[in-house]
C-alpha positions in Angstrom: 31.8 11.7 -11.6 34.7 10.8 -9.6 33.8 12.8 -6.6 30.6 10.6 -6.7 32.9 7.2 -7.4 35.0 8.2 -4.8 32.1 8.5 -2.0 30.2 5.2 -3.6 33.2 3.2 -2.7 33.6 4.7 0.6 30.3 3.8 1.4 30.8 0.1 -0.3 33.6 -0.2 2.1 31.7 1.0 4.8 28.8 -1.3 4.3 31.1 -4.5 3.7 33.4 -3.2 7.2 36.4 -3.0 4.5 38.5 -0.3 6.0 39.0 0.5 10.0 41.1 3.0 11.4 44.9 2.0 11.4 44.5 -0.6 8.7 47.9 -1.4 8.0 47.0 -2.5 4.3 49.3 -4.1 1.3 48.1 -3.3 -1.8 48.3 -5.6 -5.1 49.6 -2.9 -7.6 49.7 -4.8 -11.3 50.0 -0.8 -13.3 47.0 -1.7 -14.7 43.9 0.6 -14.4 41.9 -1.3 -11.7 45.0 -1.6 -9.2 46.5 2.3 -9.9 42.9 2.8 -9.1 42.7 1.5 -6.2 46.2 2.9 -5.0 45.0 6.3 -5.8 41.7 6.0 -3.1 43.5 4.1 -0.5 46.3 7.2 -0.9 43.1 9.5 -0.5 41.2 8.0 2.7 44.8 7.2 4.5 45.2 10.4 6.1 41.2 10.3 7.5 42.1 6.7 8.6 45.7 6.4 9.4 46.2 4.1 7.2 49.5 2.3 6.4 50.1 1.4 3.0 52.5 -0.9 1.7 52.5 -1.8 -2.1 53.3 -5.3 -3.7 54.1 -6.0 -7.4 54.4 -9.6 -8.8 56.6 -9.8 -12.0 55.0 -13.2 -13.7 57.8 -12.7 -16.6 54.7 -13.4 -19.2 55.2 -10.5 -21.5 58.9 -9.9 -22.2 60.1 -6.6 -21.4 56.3 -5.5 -21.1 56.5 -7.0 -17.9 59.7 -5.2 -17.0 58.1 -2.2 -17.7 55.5 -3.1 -15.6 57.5 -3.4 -12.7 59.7 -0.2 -13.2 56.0 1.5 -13.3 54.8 0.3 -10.2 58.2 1.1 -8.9 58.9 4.8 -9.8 54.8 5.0 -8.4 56.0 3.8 -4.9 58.6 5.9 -4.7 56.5 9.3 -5.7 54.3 8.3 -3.2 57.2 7.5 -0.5 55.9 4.2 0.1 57.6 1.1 0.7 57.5 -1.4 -1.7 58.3 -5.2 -2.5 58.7 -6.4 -6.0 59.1 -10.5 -6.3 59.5 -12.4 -10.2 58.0 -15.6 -10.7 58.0 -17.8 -14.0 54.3 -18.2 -13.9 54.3 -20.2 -17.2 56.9 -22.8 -16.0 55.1 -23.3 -12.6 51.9 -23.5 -14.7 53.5 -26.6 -16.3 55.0 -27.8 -13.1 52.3 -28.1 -11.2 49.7 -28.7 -14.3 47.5 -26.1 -14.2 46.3 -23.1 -16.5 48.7 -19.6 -16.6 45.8 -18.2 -15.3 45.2 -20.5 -12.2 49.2 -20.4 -11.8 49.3 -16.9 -11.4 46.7 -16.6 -9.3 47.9 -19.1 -7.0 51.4 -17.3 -7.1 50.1 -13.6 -7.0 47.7 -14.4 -3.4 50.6 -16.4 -1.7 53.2 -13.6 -2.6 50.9 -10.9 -1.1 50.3 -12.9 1.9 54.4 -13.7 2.6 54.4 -9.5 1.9 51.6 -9.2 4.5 53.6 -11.6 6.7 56.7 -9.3 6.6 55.2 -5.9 7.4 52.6 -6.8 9.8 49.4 -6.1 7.5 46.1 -7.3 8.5 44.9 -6.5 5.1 45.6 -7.0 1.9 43.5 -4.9 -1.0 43.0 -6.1 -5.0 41.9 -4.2 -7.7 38.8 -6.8 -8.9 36.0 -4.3 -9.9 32.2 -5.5 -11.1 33.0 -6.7 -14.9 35.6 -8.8 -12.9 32.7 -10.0 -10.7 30.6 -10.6 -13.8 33.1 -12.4 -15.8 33.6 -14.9 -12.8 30.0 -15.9 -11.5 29.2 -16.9 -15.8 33.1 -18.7 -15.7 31.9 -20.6 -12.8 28.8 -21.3 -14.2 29.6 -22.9 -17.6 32.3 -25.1 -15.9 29.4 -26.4 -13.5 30.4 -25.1 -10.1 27.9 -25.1 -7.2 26.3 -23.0 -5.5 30.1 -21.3 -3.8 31.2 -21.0 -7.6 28.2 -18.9 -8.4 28.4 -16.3 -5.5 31.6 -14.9 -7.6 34.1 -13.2 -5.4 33.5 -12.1 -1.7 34.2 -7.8 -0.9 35.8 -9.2 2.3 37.3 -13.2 3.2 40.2 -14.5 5.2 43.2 -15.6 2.7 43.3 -18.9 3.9 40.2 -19.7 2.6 41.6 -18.8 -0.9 43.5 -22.6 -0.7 46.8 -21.5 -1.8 49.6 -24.5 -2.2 50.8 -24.7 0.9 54.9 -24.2 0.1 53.8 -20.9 -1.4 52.2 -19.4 1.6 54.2 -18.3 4.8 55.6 -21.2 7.0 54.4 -20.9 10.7 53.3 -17.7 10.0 52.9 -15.4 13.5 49.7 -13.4 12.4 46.4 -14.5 12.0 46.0 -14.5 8.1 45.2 -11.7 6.4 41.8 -10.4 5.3 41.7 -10.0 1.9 39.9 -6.6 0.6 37.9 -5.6 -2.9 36.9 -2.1 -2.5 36.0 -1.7 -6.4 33.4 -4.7 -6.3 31.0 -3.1 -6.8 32.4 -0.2 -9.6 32.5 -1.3 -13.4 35.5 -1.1 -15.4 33.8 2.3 -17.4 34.0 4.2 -13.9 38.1 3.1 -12.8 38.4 4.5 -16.4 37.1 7.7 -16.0 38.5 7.6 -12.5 42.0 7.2 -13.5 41.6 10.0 -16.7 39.8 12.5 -14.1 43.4 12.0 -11.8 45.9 11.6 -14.8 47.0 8.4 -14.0 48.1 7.1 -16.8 48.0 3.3 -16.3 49.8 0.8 -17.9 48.2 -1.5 -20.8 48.3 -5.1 -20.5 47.5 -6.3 -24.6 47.3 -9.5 -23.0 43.8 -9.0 -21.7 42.8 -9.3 -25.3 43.9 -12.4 -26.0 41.3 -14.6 -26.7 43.0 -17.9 -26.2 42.2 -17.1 -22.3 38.8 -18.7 -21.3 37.8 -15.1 -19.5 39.0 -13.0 -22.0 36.6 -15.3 -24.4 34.3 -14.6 -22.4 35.2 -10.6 -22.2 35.1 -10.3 -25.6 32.9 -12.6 -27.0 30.4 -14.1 -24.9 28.7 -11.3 -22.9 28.8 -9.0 -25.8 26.5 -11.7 -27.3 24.1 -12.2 -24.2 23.8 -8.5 -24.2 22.3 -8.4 -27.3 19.8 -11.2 -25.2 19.7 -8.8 -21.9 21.2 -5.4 -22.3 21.5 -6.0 -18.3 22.9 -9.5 -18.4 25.6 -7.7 -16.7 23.7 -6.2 -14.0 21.5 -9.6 -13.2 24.7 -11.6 -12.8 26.2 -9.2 -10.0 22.5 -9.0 -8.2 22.8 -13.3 -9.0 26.2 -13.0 -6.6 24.9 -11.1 -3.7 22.1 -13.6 -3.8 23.8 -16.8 -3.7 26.3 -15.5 -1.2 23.7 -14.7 1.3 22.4 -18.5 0.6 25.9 -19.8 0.7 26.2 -18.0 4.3 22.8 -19.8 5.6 23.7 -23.2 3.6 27.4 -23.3 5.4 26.0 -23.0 8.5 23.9 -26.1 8.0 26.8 -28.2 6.8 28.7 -27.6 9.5 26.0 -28.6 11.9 25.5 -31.9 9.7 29.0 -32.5 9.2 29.6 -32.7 13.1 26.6 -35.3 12.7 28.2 -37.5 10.3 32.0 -37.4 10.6 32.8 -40.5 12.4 34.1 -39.9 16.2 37.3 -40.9 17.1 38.7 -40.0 13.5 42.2 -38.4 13.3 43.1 -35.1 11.3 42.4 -36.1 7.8 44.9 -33.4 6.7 47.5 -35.5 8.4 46.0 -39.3 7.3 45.0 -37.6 3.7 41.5 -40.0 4.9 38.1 -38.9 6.0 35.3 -41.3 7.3 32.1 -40.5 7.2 29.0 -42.3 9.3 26.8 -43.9 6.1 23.3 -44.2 8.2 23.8 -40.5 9.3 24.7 -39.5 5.7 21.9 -41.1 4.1 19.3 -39.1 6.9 20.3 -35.7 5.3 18.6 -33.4 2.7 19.6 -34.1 -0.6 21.4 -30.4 -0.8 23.5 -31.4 2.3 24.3 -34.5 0.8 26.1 -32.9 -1.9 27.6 -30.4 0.0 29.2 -32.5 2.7 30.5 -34.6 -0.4 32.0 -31.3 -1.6 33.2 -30.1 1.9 35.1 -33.7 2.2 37.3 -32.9 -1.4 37.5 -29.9 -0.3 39.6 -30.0 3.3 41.8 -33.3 1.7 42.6 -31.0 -2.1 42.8 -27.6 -0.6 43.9 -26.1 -3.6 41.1 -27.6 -5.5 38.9 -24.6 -6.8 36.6 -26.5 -9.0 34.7 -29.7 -8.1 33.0 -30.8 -11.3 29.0 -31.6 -10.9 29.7 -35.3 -12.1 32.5 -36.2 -9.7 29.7 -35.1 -7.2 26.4 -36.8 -8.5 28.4 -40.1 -9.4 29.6 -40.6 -6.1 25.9 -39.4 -4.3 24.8 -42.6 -6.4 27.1 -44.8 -5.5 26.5 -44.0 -1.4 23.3 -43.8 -1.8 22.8 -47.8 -3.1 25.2 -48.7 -0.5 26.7 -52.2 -2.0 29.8 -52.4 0.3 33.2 -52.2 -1.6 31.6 -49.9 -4.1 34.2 -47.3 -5.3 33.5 -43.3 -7.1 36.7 -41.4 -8.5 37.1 -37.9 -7.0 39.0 -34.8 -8.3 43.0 -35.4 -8.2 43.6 -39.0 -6.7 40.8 -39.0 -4.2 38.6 -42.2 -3.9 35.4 -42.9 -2.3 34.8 -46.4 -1.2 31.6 -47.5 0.5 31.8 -50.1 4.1 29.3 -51.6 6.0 28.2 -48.8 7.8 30.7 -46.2 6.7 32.3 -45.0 3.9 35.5 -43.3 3.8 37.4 -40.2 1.2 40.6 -41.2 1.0 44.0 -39.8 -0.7 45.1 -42.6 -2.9 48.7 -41.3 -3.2 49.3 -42.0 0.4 49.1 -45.6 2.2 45.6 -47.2 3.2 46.9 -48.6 6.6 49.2 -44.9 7.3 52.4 -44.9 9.3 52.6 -41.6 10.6 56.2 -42.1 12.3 57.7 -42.7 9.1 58.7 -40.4 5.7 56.7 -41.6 2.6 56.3 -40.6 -0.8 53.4 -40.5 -3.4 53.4 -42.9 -5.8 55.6 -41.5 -9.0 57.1 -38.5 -6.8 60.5 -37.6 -7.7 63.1 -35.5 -5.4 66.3 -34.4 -6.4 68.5 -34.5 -3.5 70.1 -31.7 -2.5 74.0 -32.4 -1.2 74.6 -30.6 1.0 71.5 -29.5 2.3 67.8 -30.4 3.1 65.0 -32.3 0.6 61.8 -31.6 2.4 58.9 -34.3 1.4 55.4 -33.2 0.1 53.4 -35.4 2.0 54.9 -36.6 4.8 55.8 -34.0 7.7 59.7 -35.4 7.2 62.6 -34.0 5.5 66.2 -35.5 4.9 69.3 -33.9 5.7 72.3 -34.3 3.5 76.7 -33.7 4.9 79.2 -34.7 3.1 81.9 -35.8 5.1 85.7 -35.8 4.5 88.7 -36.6 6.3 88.4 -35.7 9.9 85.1 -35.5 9.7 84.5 -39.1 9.4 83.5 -41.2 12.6 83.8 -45.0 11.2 82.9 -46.2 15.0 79.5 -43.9 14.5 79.1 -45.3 11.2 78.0 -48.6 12.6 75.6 -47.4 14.7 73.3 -46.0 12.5 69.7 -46.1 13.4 67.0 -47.1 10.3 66.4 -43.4 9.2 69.4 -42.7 9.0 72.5 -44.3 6.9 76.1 -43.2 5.8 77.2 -44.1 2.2 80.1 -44.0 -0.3 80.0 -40.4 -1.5 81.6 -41.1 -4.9 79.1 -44.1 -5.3 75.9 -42.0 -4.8 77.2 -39.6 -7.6 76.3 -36.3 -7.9 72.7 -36.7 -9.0 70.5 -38.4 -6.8 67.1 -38.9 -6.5 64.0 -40.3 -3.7 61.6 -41.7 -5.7 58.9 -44.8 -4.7 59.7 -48.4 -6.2 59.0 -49.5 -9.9 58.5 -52.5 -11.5 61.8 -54.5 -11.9 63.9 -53.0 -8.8 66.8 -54.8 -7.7 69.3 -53.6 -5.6 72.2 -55.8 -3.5 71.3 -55.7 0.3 74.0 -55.1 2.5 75.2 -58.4 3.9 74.2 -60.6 1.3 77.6 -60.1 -0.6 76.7 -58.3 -3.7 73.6 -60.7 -4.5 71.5 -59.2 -6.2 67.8 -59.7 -4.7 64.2 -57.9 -6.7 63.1 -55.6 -4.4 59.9 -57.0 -4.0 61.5 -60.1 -2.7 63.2 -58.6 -0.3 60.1 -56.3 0.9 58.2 -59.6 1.4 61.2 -61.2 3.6 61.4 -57.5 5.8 57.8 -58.3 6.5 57.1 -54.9 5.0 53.3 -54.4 4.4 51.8 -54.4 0.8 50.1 -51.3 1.1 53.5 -49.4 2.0 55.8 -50.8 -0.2 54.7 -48.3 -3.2 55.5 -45.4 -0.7 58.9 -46.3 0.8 61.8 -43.8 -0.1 64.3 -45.2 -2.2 67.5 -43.5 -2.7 68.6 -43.7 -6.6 71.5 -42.7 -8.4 72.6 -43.8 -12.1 69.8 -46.1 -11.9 70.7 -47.8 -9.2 69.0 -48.1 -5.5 71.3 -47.5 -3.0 69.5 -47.2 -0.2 65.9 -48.9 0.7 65.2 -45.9 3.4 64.2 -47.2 6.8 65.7 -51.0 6.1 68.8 -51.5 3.9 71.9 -49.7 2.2 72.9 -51.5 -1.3 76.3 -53.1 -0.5 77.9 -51.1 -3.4 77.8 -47.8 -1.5 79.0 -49.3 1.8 81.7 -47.3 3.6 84.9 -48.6 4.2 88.0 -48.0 5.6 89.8 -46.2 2.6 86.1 -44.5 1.5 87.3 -41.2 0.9 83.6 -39.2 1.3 81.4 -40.0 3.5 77.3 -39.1 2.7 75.4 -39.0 6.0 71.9 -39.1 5.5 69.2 -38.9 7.9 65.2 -38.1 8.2 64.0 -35.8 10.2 60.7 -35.0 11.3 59.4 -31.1 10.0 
């Protein structure tokens, strides 16, 4: 059996253009059958194809000392096998809190950006994971029952370009200097019964992750309970999802095609990168001439390019705003997936990013409404939305210039070190701010008040910096220092702060 498993996926990978000669491939090794699986055939066809292998291992720290184990596994198999290997931990359950998601979106996030920085360091153009056809299964009827579209229900692709996979964009590499890596699935196509056998016939001993039968997990629910269930409906339920995949992937090839020809048809000219103005307008008349399957698609393809780590648009997101365009009363508005909003014009209507300003100043730092930064001093606090970062130096003694401090420019301002504390934060303005403007001799002044009188527009004032420490604002960033931190000349530490462009 595994002589003939072994020549089926060679010809899978031949079909699909998986494997070319030289590959320089990493390989996402977990222990677990699927990925010492995989190992073991890439290991096989290297020789024949002068492959270079490479082997990553992501510790999520989810199962104790399981994990652990895990890791000395994979380990001890690299170095058997004399290959290099890289070996990264990540808290998967506290950045699944962090960033609100489920621990299995987390570590999916975290496990495709960490083999992509691996890719980045060795020079791979590949990178291969273990996902066989239960896996492929298990996704299309996930997708399905949480109402994806037609992309959901193709399942996973044998063959795509990482980027595509919308990881968070601090995870991935910075600036990389390769085109991004193709990511590989050579056992697509094999069920979990044949890696079994597989990894018996070769003594491979995998390691067990009990995890996987935990059915507070949605797929392992779904493992375990669910398509047992519609077997007893279709003993080849299993079977007519996978042929369902290969189907709507060919249609999603032909469909994308089409939406990029419309999209060029109904974006409106002249519009600036709406990854940079978090907006996207869109011609309404032009709109409204499309099929009704492009309509939703372009609709889709808009959330899509401003949340690129969305993976799920929900249906009714979708059909409630194709209403709402579609009877066209000007000012009308539809909520979209993670602060987006959709708000119909006279002859446009526009996508729009509701955590950054309407009327967008690109020349200045900004932060989303409720964003919090700790400040790093010394050091660098790099802003999420805006291409800006601030720089923090604490100065002392000869260090201090008190003829440079009054020059400072607006982005940049020099404070009482021992005022600003050891604790402080950026965060946007709240209801109630005060803070004493420098030169007003310790009056205090709402901060609103003194927005109006700096003429500062009412649809930036929720996305200025302000620099906060012990609950006070010591800095409105861009206009005014609070008189309490001003330097003088027996100020011991200095803080120079200043933003900086990315």
């Amino acid at each position: 059996m595994t002589a003939s498993l072994a020549e089926k996926i060679a010809q899978f990978c031949q079909k699909n253009d998986l494997l070319g000669q030289k590959d320089k491939i990493v390989i996402g090794v977990s222990g677990g059958p699927d990925s010492l699986c995989l190992f073991h055939l890439l290991q096989n066809l290297s020789s024949a194809l002068k492959l270079t292998l490479t082997i990553a291992h992501l510790n999520h720290q989810l199962r104790a000392n399981q994990s652990q184990a895990d890791e000395e596994f994979v380990r001890e198999i690299a170095a058997r096998w004399q290959l290099p290997i890289f070996v990264e931990t990540c808290p998967v359950a506290h950045l699944a809190a962090q960033r609100h998601q489920s621990i299995e979106e987390a570590a999916r996030q975290a496990r495709y950006a960490f083999l992509w920085r691996v890719a980045e360091r060795v020079g791979a153009n590949k990178i291969a994971v273990g996902h066989n056809a239960d896996d492929q299964v298990e996704t299309v009827l996930m997708h399905f029952l949480r109402g994806a579209g037609l992309p959901g229900l193709r399942g996973m692709l044998p063959a795509m370009d990482i980027s595509g996979l919308r990881l968070p964009g601090g995870d991935i590499p910075d600036k990389p200097s390769l085109p991004a890596p193709v990511l590989i699935r050579p056992l697509l196509e094999t069920t979990r019964g044949e890696v079994e056998a597989y990894c018996h016939a070769h003594n491979l001993l995998p390691r067990r992750d009990l995890s996987n039968q935990d059915t507070t997990f949605f797929r392992n629910r779904l493992r375990h309970e669910l398509i047992p269930l519609l077997e007893a409906y279709n003993p080849n339920i299993r079977a007519v999802l996978q042929r369902t995949a290969k189907v709507v992937a060919a249609e999603v090839e032909f469909l994308q095609a089409h939406v990029e020809e419309a999209w060029q048809h109904i974006i409106k000219s002249g519009s600036l990168d709406p990854v940079e103005t978090g907006k996207i307008e869109i011609d309404l008349a032009n709109w409204l001439a499309l099929p009704l399957a492009l309509k939703r698609a372009t609709l889709r393809r808009a959330v899509q390019i401003l949340r690129r780590g969305l993976r799920n648009i929900n249906f009714e997101h979708i059909e409630t705003a194709l209403v709402i365009v579609e009877a066209g009363q000007t000012g009308a508005k539809a909520t979209l997936p993670q602060g987006l909003m959709l708000t119909v014009g006279a002859h446009s209507f526009t996508v729009a990013d509701t955590n950054r300003p309407s009327s967008l100043f690109f020349d200045q730092p900004y932060l989303a409404r409720n964003e919090v930064f700790p400040l790093q001093i010394p050091g660098v606090t790099r802003l999420t939305l805006s291409n800006w970062q601030l720089k923090a130096e604490l100065l002392v003694g000869e260090k201090i210039n008190f003829q440079r401090i009054h020059q400072s420019g607006p982005w940049e301002a020099y404070l009482d070190a021992d005022v600003v504390s050891r604790q402080p934060v950026l965060r946007p303005r709240r209801p109630g701010d005060i803070f004493c403007p420098l030169g007003l001799g310790g009056s205090h002044q709402k901060l609103n008040e003194f927005m109006i009188n700096e003429k500062i527009p009412a649809d930036r004032r929720d996305y200025i910096p302000l620099l906060v420490a012990n609950n006070q604002i010591l800095w409105v960033c861009g206009y005014r220092p609070d008189e309490r931190a001003r330097v003088q000349a027996a100020t011991p530490r200095v803080l120079y702060l200043k933003f900086e462009p990315v």
